[in-house]
N, C-alpha and C positions, 0 to 999 in steps of 0.2 A: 827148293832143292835143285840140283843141276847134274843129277844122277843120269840123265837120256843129252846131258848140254851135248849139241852137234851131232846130234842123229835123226834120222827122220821116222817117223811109225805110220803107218800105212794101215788105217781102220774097216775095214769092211762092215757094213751094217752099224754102223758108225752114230746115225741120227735116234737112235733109242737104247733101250734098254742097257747090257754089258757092254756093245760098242761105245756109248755114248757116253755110261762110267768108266772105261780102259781110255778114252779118247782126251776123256778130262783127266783123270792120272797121268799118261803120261806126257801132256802139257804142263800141269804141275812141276815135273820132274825136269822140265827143261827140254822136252822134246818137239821139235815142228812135226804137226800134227795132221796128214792128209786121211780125211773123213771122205769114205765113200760108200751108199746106201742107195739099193734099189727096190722101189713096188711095184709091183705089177700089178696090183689091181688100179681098178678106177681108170678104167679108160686109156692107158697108153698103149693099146694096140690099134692101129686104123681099123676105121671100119668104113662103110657107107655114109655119107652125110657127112663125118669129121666133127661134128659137135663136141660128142664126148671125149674124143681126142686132143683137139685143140685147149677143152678147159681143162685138162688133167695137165695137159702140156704148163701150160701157163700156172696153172698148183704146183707144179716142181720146180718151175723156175719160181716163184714167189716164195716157196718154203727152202729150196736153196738160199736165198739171199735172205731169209731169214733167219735161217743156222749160220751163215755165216756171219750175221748181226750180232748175234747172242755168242758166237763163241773166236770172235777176232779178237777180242783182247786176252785170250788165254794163248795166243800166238795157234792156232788152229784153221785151217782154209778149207772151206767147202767148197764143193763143184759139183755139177750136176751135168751129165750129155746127155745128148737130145735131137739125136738124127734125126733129121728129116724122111720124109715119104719115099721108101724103098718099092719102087718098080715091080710085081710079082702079082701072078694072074688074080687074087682078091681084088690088087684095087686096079685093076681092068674089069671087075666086070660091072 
């Protein structure tokens, strides 16, 4: 169908559940499809040492590029940011 042809849809929470089926509908429908989802758990906040941070880091970038594996042929782009280390008195001390 080509009911969305030449529009774009803009998914929040995108990577599961209603996002994930609304993102696949309206790909279906002919729509280019910007998926975007955030967790917060699991370690993206710095902390001391950066262990936990760096491998949560590297899980989003690997589960990004693997939603976008699985859903580039439905015409669908995943993206993921991923600032770097913000200056503020935590990671001073």
């Amino acid at each position: 169908m080509d009911r969305l042809k030449n529009k774009v849809a803009i998914v929040t929470g995108g990577a599961s559940g209603m996002g994930k089926s609304e993102s696949s509908r309206f790909a279906s429908e002919g729509a280019k499809v910007v998926v975007a989802d955030l967790n917060l758990e699991g370690g993206l906040v710095a902390q001391k040492g950066g262990a936990a941070y760096t491998a949560a880091k590297h899980g989003v970038v690997g589960y990004t590029k693997h939603l976008a594996a699985v859903y580039s042929s439905k015409g669908i782009k995943v993206n993921a940011i991923a600032p770097g280390t913000i200056q503020t008195p935590i990671t001073e001390e």
